[in-house]
N, C-alpha and C positions, 0 to 999 in steps of 0.2 A: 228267413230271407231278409233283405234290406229294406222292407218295409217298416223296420221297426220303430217304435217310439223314442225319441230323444229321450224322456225317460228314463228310459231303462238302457245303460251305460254300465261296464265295468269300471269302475273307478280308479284299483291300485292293485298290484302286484308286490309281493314281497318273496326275497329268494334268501336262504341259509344252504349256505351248501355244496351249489352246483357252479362243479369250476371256479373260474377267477371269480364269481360272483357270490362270495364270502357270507355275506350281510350288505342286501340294496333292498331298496326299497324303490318304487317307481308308481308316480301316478300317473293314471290315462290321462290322454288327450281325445277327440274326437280324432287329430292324425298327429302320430308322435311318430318321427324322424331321428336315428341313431344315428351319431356321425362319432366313430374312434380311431385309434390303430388298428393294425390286424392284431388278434391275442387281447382285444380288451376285454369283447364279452356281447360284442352286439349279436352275433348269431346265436349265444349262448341264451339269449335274451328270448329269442325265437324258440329257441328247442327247450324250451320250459314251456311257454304257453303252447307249443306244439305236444309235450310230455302231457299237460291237463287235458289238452284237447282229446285225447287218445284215453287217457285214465277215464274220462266223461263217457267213452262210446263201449268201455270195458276193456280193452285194450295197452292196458297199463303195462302187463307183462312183455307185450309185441316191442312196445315204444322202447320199454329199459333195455330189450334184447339189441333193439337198432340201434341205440348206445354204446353198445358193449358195455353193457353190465352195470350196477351199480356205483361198483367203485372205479370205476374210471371215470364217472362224473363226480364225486364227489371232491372238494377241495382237498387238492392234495396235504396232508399233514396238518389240515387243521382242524376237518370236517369226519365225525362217524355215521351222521343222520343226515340225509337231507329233507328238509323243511319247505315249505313250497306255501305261500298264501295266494289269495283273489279273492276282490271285494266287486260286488254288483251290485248298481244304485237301482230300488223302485221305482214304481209313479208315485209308493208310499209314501217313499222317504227314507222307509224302512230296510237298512242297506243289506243284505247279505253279504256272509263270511265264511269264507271257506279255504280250510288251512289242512293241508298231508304231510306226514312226514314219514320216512321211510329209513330202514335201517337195514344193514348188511346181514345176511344169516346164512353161514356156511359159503354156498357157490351161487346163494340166490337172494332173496330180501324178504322181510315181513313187514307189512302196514302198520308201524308202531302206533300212529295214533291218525285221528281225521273227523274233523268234524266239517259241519256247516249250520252255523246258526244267523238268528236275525235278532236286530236289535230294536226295542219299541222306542218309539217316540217319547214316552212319559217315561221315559230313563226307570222301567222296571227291568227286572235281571232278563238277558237275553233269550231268547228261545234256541233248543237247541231242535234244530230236523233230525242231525245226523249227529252219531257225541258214541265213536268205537274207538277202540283199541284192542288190539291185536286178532283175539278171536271172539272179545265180547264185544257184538254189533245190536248199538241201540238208535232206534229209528221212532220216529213217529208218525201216527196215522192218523188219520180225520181224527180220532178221538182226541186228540192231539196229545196223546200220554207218548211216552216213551217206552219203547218195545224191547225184549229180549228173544233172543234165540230164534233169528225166524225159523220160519216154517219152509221157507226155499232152501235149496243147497247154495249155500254161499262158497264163492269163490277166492280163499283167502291172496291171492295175488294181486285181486282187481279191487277197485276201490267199492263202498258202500254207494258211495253216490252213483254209480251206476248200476246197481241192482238192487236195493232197496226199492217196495211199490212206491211206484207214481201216483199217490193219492191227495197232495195238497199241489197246489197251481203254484207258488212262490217256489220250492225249492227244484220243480218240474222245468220252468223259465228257467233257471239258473244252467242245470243241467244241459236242457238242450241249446240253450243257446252258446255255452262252455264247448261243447261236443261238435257242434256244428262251424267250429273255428277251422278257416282253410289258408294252408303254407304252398307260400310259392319260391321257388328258389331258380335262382339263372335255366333259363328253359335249353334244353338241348335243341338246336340248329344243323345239326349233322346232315352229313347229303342224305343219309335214310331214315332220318329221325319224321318223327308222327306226321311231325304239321309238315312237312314237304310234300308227302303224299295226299293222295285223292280219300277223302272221308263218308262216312255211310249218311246219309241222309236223315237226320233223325233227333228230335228237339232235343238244344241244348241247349241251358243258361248259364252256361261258365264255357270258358275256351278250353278246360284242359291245366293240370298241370306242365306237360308239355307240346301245347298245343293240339292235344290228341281231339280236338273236338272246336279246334278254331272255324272251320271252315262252316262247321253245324250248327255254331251258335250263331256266327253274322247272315247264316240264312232265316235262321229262327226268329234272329232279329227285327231281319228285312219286314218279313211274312206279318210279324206277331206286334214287335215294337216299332213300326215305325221311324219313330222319332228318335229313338236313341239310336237304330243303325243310321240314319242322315249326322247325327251328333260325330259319328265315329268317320264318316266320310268327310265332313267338316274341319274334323282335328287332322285328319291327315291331308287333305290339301294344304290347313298351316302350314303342316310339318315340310309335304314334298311339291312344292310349288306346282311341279308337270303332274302331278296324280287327279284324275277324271271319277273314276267310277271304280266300284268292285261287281264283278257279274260270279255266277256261278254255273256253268257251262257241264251238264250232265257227262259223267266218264263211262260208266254201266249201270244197270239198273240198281239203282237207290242210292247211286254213289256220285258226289259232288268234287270236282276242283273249284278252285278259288282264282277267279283271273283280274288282275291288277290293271287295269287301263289306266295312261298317259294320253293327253292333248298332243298330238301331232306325228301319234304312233299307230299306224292303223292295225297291230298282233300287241294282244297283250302281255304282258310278263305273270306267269304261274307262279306256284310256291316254290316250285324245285329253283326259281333262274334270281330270286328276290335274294338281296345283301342280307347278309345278319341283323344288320342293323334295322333295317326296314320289317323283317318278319319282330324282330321283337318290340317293336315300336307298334307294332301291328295288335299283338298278341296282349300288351299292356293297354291299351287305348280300350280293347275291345272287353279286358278283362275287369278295368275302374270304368267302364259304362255299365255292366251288366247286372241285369235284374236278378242274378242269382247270389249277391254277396250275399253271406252271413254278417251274424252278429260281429265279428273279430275277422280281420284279412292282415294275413302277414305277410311278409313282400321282402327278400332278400337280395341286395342288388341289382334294384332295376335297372339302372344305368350302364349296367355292361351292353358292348355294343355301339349307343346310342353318339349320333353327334352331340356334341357338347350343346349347339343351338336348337336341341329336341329337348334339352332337361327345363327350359319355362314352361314348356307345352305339357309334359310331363308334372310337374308341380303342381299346375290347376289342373291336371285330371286327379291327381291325388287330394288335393283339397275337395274339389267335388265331389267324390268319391266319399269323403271323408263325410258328409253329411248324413250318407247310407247305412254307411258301417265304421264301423272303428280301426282305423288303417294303422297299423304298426312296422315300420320300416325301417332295414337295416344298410345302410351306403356308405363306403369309401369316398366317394363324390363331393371333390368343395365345391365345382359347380353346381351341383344340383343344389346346396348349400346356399349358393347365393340368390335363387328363388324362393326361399323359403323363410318362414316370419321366425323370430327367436320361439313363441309362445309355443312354436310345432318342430322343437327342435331338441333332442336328449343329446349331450357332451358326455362321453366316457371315456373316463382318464383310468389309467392304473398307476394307483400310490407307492409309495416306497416298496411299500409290503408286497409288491404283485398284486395285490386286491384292487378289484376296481370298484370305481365309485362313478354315482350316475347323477346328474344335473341338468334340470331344464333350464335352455340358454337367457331365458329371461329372466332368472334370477341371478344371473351374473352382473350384473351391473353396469350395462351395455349401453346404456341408452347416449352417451355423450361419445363413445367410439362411434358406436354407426351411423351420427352425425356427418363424420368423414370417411368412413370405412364400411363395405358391405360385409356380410358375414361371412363369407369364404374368404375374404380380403385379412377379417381376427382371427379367423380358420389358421391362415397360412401362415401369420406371423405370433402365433403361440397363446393371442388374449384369448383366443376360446377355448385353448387346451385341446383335446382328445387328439393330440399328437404322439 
């Protein structure tokens, strides 16, 4: 959950391989912000730590199927393996590493190789937890030796890291907190989509991928957190000047609507009669409040929808937010752009070669433009690049 200790951070990702994303390399932020064209790599950016996320829960096979296949992720024509790192910082110091690489076999693929080790402080050779390939899987255990052949049935599609025992606490944080990574992408709005209708009564701490569970968490809220459901009625009076209250007005038994009250309107507005814009402004506010973030929250165009004068309000939910968990987000948006600090901000440009390349905006050497110029302003006129 997002209780976690600053700490304990992912630090960097590295990709070989997958799509446009050739050879990059990307370090964390506490909220790191992807701004490119369409076809550079920012969603692809996603569906990698989405791909770990899923290889961490055993689920590695499901992910690559939702892909279509191996090779259609891999770079075209230049790529046979793909290669995939993530590095997680201690309270040690003692960072973990963890690197998969995967190779095409027949109509399906084999775990060419996959480790996770840790490295000591007194610069002695690193430790490995995890150090397989292909079908010889070596693990270690309290004894802290390096094992062969379990004794489980191993799953050669799914990675070790998620089935080797759980027997040491470092490489166990890694995992679950790897695993516990949740993607959201543009939420569907449709006239009979989840969050329009009337929801079951019943503790949430997330809204829902698609809002399937909005209305359960801001009661859960109300009930349980106090302070963060006033936080979230807060932000959206900023947002809607006329917005009063949120009630939840029983439909049948155990089942809750969501009724939106306005100052000078005596019938409230429900979820079925609410703008687009308004439910998803609704759905994100309530989503970067909640006590249910994991370790990693990825966030795929929040800005669809949104008035352009919703994306400051929006930016300090996400910085906030960012204190909890590790925000990773992908936007076409220069305005949202212009809310946001270089230090919290990835540029992705694609080179000659098609290949893209990835840059935090504060090593571009900015600091005498945005003297006169805000960042959606270098945005527009090419000094920031990911045009």
């Amino acid at each position: 959950m997002a209780t976690e200790s600053p700490a304990i951070r992912f630090n960097d990702l590295s990709i070989h391989g997958f799509r446009r994303l050739y050879d990059v390399h990307l370090p964390f932020r506490p909220l790191t912000v992807m701004i490119g064209a369409n076809g550079t790599g920012k969603t692809s950016v996603l569906d990698v730590l989405t791909l770990l996320a899923n290889s961490a829960q055993g689920k590695l096979s499901d992910s690559i199927s939702e892909l279509s296949g191996l090779t259609s992720i891999l770079t075209y024509d230049r790529a046979e393996e793909l290669h995939l790192g993530i590095s997680m910082k201690m309270p040690t110091d003692e960072p973990l590493e963890y690197s998969l690489g995967l190779k095409q076999q027949g109509i399906s693929y084999v775990i060419s190789d996959e480790r996770l080790l840790q490295r000591p402080l007194n610069g002695s050779p690193p430790f490995l937890h995890i150090n397989s390939s292909g079908t010889v899987i070596q693990f270690s255990e309290k004894s802290r030796a390096l094992h062969f052949a379990p004794a489980w049935k191993h799953e050669p599609l799914e990675t070790s890291l998620a089935q080797v025992p759980k027997t040491l606490a470092e490489p166990e944080e890694f995992r679950s907190r790897l695993s516990s990574a949740n993607s959201f992408r543009v939420m569907n709005v449709d006239a009979r989509s989840p969050v329009r209708l009337p929801q079951p009564m019943r503790p949430a701490i997330l809204p829902g991928r698609n809002g399937e569970d909005l209305v359960s968490c801001l009661f859960y809220l109300r009930e349980t957190e106090r302070a963060r459901f006033e936080a979230i009625e807060d932000t959206l009076r900023a947002a809607f000047p006329r917005f009063d209250r949120l009630d939840f007005p029983p439909v049948a038994a155990g089942t809750l609507a969501l009724a939106w009250r306005e100052t000078g309107f005596s019938h409230p507005l429900y979820m079925h009669q609410l703008s687009e814009g308004t439910l998803r402004f609704l759905w994100l506010a309530t989503l970067l409040q909640s006590p249910g973030l994991t370790a990693l929250t990825l966030i795929d165009e929040p800005e669809v929808s949104l008035h352009p004068e919703l994306l400051n309000l929006l930016a300090d939910l996400m910085r906030e937010a960012s204190r909890r968990t590790q925000l990773i987000v992908a936007t076409h948006s220069d305005r949202l752009i212009r809310f946001l600090r270089p230090e919290e901000v990835v540029v992705i440009d694609s080179g000659e070669d098609g290949m893209s390349t990835l840059t935090w905006a504060d090593r571009l050497d900015l600091d005498e433009w945005l003297k006169d110029y805000s960042l959606d302003e270098l945005w527009s006129n090419g000094r920031l690049g990911a045009r």
